[in-house]
MIFI-921489 format. One record per residue (C-alpha): x, y, z; residue number from 0; residue in one letter. Coordinates in steps of 0.001 Angstrom, whole numbers, plus 500000, padded with zeros to 6 digits. Example, Ala and Ser with C-alpha at 12.3 -4.5 7.8 and 13.67 -1.06 7.14 Angstrom:
BEGIN
ATOM     px     py     pz tormi tordo
ATOM 512300 495500 507800     0     a
ATOM 513670 498940 507140     1     s
This chain:
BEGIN
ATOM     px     py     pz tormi tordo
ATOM 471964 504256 476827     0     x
ATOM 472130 507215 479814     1     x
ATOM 468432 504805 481109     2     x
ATOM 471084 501947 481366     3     x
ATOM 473978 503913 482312     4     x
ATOM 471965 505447 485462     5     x
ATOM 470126 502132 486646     6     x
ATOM 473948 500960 486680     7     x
ATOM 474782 503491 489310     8     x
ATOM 471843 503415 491024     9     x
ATOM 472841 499423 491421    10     x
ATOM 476118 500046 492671    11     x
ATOM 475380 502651 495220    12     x
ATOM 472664 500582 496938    13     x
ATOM 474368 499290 500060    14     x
ATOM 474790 495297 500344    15     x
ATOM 473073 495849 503580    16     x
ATOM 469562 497746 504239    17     x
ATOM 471430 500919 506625    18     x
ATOM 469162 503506 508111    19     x
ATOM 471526 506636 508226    20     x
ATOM 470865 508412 510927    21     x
ATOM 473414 510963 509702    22     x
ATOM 472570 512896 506515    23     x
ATOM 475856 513102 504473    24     x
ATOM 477110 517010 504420    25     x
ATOM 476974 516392 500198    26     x
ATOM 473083 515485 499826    27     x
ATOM 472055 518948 499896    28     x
ATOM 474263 520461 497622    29     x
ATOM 474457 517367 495230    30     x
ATOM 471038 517685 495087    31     x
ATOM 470962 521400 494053    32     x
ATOM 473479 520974 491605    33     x
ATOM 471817 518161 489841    34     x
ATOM 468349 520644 489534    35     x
ATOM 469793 523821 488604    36     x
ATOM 471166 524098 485273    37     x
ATOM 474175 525734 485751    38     x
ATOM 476803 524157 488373    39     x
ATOM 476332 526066 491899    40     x
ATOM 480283 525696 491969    41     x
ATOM 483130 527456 489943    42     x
ATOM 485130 525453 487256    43     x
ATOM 487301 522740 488636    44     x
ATOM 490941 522382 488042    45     x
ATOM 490648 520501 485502    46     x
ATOM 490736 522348 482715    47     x
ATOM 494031 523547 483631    48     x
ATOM 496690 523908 480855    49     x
ATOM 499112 521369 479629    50     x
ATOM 501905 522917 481239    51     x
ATOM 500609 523412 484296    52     x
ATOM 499447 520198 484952    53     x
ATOM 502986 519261 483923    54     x
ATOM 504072 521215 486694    55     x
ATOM 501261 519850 488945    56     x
ATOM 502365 516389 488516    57     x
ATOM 505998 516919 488972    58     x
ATOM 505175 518759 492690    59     x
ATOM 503487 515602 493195    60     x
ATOM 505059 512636 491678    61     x
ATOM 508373 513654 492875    62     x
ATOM 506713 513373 496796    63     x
ATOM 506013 509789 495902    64     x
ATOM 509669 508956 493985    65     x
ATOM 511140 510585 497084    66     x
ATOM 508604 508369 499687    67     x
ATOM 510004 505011 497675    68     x
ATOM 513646 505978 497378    69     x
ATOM 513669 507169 501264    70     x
ATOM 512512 503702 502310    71     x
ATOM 515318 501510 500476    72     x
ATOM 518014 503826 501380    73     x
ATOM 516616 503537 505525    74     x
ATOM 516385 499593 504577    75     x
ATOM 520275 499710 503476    76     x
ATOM 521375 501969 506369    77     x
ATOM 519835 499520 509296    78     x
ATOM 523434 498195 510244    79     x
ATOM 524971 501225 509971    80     x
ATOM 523225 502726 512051    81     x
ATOM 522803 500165 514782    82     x
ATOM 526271 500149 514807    83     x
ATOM 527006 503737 515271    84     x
ATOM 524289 503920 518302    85     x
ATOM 525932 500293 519230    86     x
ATOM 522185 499287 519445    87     x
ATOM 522410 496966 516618    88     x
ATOM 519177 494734 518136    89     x
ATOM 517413 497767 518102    90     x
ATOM 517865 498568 514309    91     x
ATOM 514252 497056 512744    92     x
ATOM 512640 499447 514610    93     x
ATOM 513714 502016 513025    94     x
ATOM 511809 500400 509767    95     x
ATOM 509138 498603 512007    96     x
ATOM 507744 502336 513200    97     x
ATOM 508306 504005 510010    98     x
ATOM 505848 501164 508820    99     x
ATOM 503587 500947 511081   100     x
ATOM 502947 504816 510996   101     x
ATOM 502472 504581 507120   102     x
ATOM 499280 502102 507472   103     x
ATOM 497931 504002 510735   104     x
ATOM 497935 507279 509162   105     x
ATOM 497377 506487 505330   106     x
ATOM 493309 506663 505652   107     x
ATOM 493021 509575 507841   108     x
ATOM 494613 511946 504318   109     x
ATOM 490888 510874 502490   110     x
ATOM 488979 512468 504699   111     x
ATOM 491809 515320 505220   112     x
ATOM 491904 515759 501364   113     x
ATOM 488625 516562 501576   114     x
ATOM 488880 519556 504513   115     x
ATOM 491608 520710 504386   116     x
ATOM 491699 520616 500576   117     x
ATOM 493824 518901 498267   118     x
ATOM 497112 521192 498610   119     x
ATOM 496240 521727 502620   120     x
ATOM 496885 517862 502945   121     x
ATOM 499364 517259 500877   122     x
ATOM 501545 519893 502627   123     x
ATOM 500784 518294 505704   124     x
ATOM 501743 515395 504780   125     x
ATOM 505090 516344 503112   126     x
ATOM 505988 518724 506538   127     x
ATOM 505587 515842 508586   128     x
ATOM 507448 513730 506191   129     x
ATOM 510094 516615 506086   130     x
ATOM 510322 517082 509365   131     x
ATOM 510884 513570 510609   132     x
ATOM 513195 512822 507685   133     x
ATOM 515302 516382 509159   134     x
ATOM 515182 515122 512583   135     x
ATOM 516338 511735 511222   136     x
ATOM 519904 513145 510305   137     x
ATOM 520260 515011 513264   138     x
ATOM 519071 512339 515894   139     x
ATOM 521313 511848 518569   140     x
ATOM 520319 508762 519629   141     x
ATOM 518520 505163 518755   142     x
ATOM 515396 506222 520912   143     x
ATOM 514499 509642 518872   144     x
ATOM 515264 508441 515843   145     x
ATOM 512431 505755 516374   146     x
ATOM 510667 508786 516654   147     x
ATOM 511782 510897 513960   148     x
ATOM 511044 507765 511459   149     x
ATOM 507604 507752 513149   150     x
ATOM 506656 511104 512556   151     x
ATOM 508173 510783 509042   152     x
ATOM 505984 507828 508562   153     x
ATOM 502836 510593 509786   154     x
ATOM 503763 512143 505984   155     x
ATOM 504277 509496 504750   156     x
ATOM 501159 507770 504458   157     x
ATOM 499114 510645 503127   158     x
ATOM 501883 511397 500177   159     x
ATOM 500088 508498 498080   160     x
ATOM 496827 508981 499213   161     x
ATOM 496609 512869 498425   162     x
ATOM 498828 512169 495213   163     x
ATOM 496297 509614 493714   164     x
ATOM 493460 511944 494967   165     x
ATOM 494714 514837 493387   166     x
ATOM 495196 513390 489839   167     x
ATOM 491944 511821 489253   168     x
ATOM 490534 515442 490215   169     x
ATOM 492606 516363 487152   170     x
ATOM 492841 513097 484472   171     x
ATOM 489354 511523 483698   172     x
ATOM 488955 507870 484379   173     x
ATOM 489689 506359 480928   174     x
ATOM 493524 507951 480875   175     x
ATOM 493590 507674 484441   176     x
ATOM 495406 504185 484878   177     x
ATOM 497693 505194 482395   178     x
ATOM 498854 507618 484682   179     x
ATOM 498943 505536 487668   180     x
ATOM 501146 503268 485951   181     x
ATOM 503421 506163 485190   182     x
ATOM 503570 507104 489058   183     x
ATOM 503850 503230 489950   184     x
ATOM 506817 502960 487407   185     x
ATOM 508339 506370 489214   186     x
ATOM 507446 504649 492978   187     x
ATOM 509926 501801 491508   188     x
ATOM 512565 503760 490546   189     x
ATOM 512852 505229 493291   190     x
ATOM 512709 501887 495402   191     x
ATOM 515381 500282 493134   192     x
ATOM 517865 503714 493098   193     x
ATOM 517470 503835 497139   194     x
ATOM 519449 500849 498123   195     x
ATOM 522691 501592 496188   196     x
ATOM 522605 505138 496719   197     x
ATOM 522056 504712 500439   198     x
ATOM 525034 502093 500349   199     x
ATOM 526924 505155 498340   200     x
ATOM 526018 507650 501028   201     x
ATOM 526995 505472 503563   202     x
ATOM 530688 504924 502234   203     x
ATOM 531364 508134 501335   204     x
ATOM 529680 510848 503661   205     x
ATOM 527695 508624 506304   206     x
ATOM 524663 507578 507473   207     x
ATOM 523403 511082 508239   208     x
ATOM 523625 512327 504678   209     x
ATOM 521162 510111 503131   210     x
ATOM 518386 511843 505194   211     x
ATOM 519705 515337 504447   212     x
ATOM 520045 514974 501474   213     x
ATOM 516407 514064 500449   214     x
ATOM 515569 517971 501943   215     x
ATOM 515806 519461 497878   216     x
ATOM 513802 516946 496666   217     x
ATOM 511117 517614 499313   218     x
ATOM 511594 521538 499074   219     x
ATOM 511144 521310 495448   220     x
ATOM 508220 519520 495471   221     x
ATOM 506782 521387 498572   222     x
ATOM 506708 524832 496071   223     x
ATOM 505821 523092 493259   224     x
ATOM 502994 521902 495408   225     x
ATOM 502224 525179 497480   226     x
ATOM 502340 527072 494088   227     x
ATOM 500457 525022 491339   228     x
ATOM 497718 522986 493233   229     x
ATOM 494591 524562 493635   230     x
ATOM 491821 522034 493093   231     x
ATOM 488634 523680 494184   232     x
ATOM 486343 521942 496568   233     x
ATOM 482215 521819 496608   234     x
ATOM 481689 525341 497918   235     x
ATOM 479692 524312 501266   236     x
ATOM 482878 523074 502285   237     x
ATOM 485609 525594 500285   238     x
ATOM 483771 529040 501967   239     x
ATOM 483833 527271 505155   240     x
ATOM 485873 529322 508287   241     x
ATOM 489055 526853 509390   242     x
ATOM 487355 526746 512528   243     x
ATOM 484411 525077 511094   244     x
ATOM 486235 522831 508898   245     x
ATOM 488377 522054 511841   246     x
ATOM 484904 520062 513477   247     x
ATOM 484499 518056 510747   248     x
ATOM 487740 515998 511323   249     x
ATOM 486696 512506 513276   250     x
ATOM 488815 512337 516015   251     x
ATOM 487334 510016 517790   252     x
ATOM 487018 507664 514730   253     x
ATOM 490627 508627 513572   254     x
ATOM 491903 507466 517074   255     x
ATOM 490197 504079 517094   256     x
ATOM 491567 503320 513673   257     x
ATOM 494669 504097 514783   258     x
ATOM 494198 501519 517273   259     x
ATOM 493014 498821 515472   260     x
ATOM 495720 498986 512773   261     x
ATOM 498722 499922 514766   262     x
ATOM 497844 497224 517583   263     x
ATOM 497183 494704 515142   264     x
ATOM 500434 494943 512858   265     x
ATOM 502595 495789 515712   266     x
ATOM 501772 492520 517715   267     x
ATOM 502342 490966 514096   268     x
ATOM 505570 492476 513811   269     x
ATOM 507039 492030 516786   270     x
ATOM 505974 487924 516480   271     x
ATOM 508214 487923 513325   272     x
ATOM 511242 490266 514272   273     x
ATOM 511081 489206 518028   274     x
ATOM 510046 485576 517057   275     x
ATOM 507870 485509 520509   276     x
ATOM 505300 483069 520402   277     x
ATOM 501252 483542 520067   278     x
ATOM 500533 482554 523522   279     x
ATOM 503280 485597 524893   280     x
ATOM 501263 487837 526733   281     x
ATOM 502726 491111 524901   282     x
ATOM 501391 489358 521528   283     x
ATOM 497638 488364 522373   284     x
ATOM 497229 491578 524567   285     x
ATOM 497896 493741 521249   286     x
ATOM 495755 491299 519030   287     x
ATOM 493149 491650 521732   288     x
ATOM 493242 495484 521722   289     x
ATOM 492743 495707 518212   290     x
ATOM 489915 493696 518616   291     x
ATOM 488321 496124 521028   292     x
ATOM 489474 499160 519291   293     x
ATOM 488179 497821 516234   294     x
ATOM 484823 497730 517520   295     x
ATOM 484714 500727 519488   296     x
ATOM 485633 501784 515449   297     x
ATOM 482731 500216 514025   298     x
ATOM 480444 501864 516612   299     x
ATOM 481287 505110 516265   300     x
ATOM 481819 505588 512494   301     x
ATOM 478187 503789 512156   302     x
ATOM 476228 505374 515201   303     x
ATOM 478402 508269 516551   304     x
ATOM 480050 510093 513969   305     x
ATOM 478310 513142 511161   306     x
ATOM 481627 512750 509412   307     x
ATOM 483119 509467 509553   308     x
ATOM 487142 508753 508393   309     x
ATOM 485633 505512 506577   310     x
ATOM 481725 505490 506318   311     x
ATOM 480502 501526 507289   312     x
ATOM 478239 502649 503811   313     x
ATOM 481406 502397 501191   314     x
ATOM 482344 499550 503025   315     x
ATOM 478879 497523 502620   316     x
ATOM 478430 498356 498979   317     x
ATOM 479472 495684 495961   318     x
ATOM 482534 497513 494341   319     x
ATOM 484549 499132 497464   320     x
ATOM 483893 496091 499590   321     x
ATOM 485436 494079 496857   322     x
ATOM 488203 496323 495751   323     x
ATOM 489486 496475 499470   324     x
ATOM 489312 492452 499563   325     x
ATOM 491039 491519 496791   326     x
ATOM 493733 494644 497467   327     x
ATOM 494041 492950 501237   328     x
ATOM 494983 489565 499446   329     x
ATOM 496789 490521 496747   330     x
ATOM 498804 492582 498855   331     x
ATOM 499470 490017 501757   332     x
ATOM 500438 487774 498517   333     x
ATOM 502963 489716 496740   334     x
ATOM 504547 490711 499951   335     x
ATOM 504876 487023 501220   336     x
ATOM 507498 486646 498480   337     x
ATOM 509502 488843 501046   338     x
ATOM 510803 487080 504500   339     x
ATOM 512161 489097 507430   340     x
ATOM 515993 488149 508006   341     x
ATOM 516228 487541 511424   342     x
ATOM 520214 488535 511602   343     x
ATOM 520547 491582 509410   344     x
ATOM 516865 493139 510053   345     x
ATOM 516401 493682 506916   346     x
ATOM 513581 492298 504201   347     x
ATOM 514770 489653 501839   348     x
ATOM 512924 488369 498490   349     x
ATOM 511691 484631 499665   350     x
ATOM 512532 483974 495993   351     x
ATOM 515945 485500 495964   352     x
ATOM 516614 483446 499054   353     x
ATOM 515575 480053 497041   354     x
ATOM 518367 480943 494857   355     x
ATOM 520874 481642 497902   356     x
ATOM 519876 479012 499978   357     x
ATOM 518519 476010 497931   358     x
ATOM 520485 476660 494623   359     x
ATOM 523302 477930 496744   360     x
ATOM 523741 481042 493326   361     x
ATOM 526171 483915 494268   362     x
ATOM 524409 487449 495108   363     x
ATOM 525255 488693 491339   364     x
ATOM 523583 485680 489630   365     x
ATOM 520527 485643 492312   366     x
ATOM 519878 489689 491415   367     x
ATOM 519182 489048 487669   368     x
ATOM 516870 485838 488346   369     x
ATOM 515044 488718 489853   370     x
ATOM 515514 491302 487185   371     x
ATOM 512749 489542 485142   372     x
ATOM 509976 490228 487945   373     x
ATOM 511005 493903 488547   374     x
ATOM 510889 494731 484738   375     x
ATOM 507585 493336 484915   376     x
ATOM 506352 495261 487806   377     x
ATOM 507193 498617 485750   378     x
ATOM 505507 497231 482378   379     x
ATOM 502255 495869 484312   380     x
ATOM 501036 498612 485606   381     x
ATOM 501763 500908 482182   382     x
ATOM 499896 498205 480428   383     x
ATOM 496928 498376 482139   384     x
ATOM 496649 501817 482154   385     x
ATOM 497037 501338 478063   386     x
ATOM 494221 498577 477989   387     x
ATOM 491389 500708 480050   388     x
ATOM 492587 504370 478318   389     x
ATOM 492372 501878 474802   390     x
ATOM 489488 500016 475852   391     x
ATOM 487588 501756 478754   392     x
ATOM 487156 498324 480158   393     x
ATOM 488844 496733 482998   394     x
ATOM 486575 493941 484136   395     x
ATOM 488378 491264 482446   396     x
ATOM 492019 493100 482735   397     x
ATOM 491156 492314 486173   398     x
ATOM 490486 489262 486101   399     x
ATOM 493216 488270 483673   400     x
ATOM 495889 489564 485348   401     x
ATOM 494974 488127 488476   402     x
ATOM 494947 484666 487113   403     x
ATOM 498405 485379 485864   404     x
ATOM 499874 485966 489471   405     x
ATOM 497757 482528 490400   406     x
ATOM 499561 480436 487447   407     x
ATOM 503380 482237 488166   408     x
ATOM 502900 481400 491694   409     x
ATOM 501748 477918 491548   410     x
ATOM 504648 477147 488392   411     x
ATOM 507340 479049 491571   412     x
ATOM 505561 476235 494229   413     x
ATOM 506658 473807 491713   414     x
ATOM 510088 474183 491692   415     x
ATOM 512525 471714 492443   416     x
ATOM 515976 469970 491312   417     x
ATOM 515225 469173 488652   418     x
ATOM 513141 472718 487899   419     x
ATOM 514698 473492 484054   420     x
ATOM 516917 476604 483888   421     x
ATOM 514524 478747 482150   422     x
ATOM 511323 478157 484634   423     x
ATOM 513976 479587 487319   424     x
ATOM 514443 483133 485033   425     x
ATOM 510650 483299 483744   426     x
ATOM 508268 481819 486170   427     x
ATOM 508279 485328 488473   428     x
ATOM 507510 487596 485997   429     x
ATOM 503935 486854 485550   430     x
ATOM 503457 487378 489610   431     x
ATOM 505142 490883 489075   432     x
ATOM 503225 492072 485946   433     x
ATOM 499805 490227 487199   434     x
ATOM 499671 491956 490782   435     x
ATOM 500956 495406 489337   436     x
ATOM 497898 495278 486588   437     x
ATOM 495480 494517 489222   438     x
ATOM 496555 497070 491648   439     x
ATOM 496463 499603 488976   440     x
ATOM 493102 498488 487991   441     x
ATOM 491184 497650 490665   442     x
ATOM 492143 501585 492185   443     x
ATOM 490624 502528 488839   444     x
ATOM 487110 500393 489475   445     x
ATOM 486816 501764 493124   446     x
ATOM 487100 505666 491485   447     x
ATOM 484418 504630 489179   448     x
ATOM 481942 503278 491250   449     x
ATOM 481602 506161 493981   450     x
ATOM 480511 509520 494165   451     x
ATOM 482674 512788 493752   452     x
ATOM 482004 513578 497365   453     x
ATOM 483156 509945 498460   454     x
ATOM 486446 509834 496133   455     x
ATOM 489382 510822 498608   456     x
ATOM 488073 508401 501240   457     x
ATOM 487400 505404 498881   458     x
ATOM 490930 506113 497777   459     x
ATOM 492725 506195 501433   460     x
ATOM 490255 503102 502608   461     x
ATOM 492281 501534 499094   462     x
ATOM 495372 502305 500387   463     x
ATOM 494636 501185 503898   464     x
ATOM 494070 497411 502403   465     x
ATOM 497101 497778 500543   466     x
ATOM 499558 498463 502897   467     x
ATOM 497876 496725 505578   468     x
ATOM 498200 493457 503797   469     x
ATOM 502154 494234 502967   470     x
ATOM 502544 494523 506534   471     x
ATOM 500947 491574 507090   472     x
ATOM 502756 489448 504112   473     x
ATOM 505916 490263 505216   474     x
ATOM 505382 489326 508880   475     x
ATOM 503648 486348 508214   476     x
ATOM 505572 484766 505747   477     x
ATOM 508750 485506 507758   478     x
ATOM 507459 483675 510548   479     x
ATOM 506022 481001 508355   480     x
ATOM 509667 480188 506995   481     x
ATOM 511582 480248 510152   482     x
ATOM 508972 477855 511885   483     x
ATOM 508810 475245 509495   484     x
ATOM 512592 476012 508444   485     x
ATOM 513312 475527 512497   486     x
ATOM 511056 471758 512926   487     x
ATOM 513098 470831 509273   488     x
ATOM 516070 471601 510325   489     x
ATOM 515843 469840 513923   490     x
ATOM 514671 466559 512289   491     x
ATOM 517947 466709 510058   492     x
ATOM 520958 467775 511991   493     x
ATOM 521050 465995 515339   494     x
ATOM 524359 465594 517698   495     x
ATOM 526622 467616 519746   496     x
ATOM 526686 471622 518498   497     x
ATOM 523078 470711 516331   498     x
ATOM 521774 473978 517999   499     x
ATOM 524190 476557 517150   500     x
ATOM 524594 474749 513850   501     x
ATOM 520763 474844 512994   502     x
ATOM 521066 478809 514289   503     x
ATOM 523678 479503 512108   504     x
ATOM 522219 478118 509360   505     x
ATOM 518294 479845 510171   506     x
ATOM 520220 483410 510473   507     x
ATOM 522670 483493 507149   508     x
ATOM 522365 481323 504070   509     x
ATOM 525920 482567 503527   510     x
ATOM 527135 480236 505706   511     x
ATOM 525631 477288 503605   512     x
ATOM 528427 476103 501236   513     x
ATOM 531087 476264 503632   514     x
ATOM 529413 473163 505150   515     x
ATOM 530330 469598 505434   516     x
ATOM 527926 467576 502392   517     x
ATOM 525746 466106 504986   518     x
ATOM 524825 469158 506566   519     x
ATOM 524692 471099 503413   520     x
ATOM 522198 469133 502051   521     x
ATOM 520053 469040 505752   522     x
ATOM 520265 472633 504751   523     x
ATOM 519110 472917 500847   524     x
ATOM 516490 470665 501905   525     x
ATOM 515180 472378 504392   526     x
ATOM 515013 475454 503056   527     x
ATOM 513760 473869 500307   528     x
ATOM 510936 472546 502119   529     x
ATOM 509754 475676 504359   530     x
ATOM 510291 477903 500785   531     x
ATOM 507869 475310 499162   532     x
ATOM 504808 476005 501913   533     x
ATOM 505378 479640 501468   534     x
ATOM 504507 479915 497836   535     x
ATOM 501994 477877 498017   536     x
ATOM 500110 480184 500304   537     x
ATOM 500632 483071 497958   538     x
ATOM 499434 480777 495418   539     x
ATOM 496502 480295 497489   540     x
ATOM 496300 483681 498721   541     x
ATOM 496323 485006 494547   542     x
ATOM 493299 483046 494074   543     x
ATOM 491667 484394 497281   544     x
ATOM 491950 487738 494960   545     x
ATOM 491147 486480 492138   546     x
ATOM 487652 485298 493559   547     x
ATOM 487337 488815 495330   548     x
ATOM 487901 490445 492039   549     x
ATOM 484409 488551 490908   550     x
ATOM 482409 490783 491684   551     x
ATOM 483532 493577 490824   552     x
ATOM 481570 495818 488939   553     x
ATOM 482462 497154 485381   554     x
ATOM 481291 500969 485391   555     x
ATOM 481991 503156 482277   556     x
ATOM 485382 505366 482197   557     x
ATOM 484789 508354 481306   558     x
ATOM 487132 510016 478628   559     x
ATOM 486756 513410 478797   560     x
ATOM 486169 516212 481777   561     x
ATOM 482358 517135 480454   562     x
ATOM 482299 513170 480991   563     x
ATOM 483179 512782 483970   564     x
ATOM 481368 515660 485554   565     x
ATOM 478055 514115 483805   566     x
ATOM 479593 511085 485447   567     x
ATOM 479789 512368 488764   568     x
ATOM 476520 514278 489036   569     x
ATOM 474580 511424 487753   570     x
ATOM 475933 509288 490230   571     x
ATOM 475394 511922 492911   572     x
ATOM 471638 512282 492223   573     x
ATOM 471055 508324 492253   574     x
ATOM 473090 508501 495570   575     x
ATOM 470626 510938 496945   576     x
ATOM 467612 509029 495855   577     x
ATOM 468650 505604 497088   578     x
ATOM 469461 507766 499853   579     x
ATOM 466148 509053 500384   580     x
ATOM 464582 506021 499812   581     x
ATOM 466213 504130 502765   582     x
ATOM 465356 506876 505459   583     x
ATOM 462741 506071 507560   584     x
């Protein structure tokens, strides 16, 4: 069983493509001495803290990521507020927009952090910068620095997942581990679905302002909790290291470039959707053509230049992480082209919750609980796949499974239509929902499982960058999607004198819908109707795309126990090292 067990490492770490590293990793060495010697050269992990303290452990840390999902409703809520307190209401999605784009630039960099600075060094980083910005957010005295403010808050925020999910794999082995991200995914939506009525509540009662200063407990608390009960050990060439040294091992050049290639490539993206410029504007293909040069200069250097690249081109080229990333690209884009940016109120709107507005013409109230069915099954997807693999250890076919759920919900949503029966209109989103959630949680689990100790932070931000990269891109997309075909639609249908401010109207509320005449509400319906239709069918098409990523997709062995996983890990380091050694020249 171990014979078969170790040629199934050995398979997975082989890279899809022959590499010649011309950089040793800093790991061989002492992976290599660890796996000879009988006793481990290193001092007992965290992991065999006690209940309580890893009770405490987790709240420092899972109240950082509750805090990181209710700050971004509440700032989604507060958008016309605060535009109209700086009276620089067309100014008010960036705000969001930056806060965004900051999250995806910075979310890979905390892997590689997580791994010098240690876990607790990084994940106060990441929740000063979140603090700070979010501080400098309720003092800001104008639109300009708190564009800033949200920036820098966005800095922190990127890492507080990253370093989280890092963090609690060093302490739960990999069988229980999806349990507990479900439990963290389930907090992540509470906190999402509190933020926009509390922000709302905020608003009324104490303004704008409060909402950021009133996150600072929640941050302090978990800052302590943090600062006082982490204290995950790292390998010992790395933890007896002077700051000085550890300070050279951070790739700045390679950290810049990624920066690049991600921030120039969703921000020409975004501003396409919230700006609605078109491709050919030279603001647009000048930032898609500097990510393309960035992300070369990227490739370069992590592959030729760099001893201790943010995202090693090896993870990338292997079977599982090249995979995982994929299908967490897709899904994500997917799931997050069910939202469409609102060109009028700046703010992101379910696509499906504006079929019910727009084409069933349903009152807010009614259109909220068609949509309570899809967020109860984001909370119970995740938690059940965490229960299959702890239940199981198995999460090949959970994969796959689940993913053909979110392909069947969103091809039965691209079949909707008049004559669509009452119950499709409750039911047919909940499979999307508890599909995606199961394969999120799932696939993290398979990319944990099929690298080494040494490579487990970075795998886990280059996750994460996928992820929230492909949101980005979903929501921009998809936004621009609707309007254009909504736009050509509507032009073909309304014609005559006032047709353009009519067919503006129209594009920018859907409130204004059944106040109109019966010819030009049903131009309307239809339209909407029509442009809707196209956009689930590329998620349905974009579900499959992950779906046929998920394929391969390896199925390692979970452990369930700490002398498991360390068995686990140094096995897998030692095949590392000899495929390693095999490939040099």
């Amino acid at each position: 069983m171990s014979t078969a067990l170790s040629t199934r490492d050995a398979d997975e770490t082989r890279p899809l493509l022959h590499d010649h590293d011309d950089h040793p990793h800093p790991y061989h060495s002492a992976s290599s001495s660890r796996t000879q010697s009988p006793e481990p050269a290193e001092p007992p992990s965290l992991n065999k803290i006690s209940r309580s303290d890893l009770i405490w452990v987790l709240a420092g840390l899972w109240s950082a990521v509750f805090l990181g999902a209710l700050d971004g409703t509440i700032v989604a809520t507060l958008l016309s507020p605060i535009g109209s307190y700086f009276n620089e209401s067309n100014r008010s999605s960036y705000i969001g927009t930056s806060y965004l784009l900051s999250v995806c630039c910075f979310t890979p960099l905390y892997g590689r952090l997580s791994d010098i600075l240690g876990r607790k060094g990084a994940m106060l980083l990441a929740l000063s910068l979140f603090g700070s910005g979010t501080l400098y957010c309720g003092l800001a005295p104008s639109m300009d620095a708190l564009i800033v403010a949200r920036a820098v808050a966005g800095m922190g925020g990127g890492g507080v997942m990253t370093v989280s999910s890092v963090a609690v794999t060093d302490l739960i082995p990999l069988r229980q581990r999806g349990l507990y991200q479900g439990m963290t995914n389930i907090l992540f939506g509470l906190g999402a679905g509190l933020g926009g009525p509390l922000g709302g509540w905020m608003n009324d009662i104490l303004g704008w302002r409060s909402a950021f200063l009133l996150q600072m407990p929640i941050l302090v608390f978990s800052f302590c909790l943090v600062a006082l009960k982490v204290s995950i050990r790292l390998p010992d060439e790395i933890q007896n290291q002077p700051v000085r040294a550890k300070l050279r091992r951070i790739d700045v050049l390679g950290s810049f470039t990624l920066v690049g290639t991600v921030g120039a490539l969703l921000l020409g993206i975004s501003l396409k959707s919230t700006e609605e410029l078109p491709w050919a504007h030279p603001l647009i293909w000048g930032l898609l053509l500097a990510s393309a040069v960035f992300g070369a200069a990227f490739i370069w250097v992590e592959t030729c230049w760099s001893p201790f690249p943010v995202m090693p081109m090896r993870l990338i080229r292997q079977r599982t992480p090249l995979f995982v990333s994929l299908s967490n690209f897709f899904g994500s884009v997917a799931a997050f082209s069910m939202c469409a940016q609102d060109s009028t109120a700046r703010a992101s709107k379910l696509t499906s919750a504006k079929y019910f507005s727009a084409v069933r013409l349903s009152s807010s109230t009614d259109t909220g609980l068609h949509l309570l069915p899809h967020s109860v099954a984001i909370s119970t997807g995740s938690v059940f796949a965490g229960w299959v693999m702890r239940r199981t250890g198995k999460l090949y076919s959970l994969t796959l499974c689940s993913c053909l759920l979110t392909v069947v919900a969103a091809s039965l949503v691209a079949m909707w239509n008049e004559n669509s029966a009452a119950w499709h209109l409750w039911l047919d989103v909940a499979p999307q929902g508890f599909g995606m959630a199961a394969v999120i949680t799932s696939t993290l689990i398979a990319m944990i499982a099929s690298v080494s100790r040494e490579d487990l932070a970075v795998a886990t931000g280059i996750t994460y960058l996928f992820r929230t990269t492909g949101q980005v891109i979903g929501v921009s997309l998809s936004g621009a999607l609707l309007q254009a075909i909504l736009t050509t639609k509507l032009r073909e249908r309304i014609q005559g004198p006032n047709a353009f401010e009519i067919i503006e109207q129209i594009r920018h509320s859907t409130t204004i819908i059944p106040q109109l005449s019966p010819e030009l509400r049903k131009a309307a319906v239809d339209s909407y109707a029509d442009a809707l239709r196209v956009v689930f069918i590329c998620q349905a098409v974009l579900n499959f795309m992950c779906f046929l990523c998920c394929l391969p997709i390896q199925e390692n062995p979970l452990p369930g126990s700490h002398e498991e996983q360390e068995e686990a890990w140094k096995r897998r380091d030692s095949n590392r090292t000899e495929s390693d050694g095999e490939e040099s020249p």
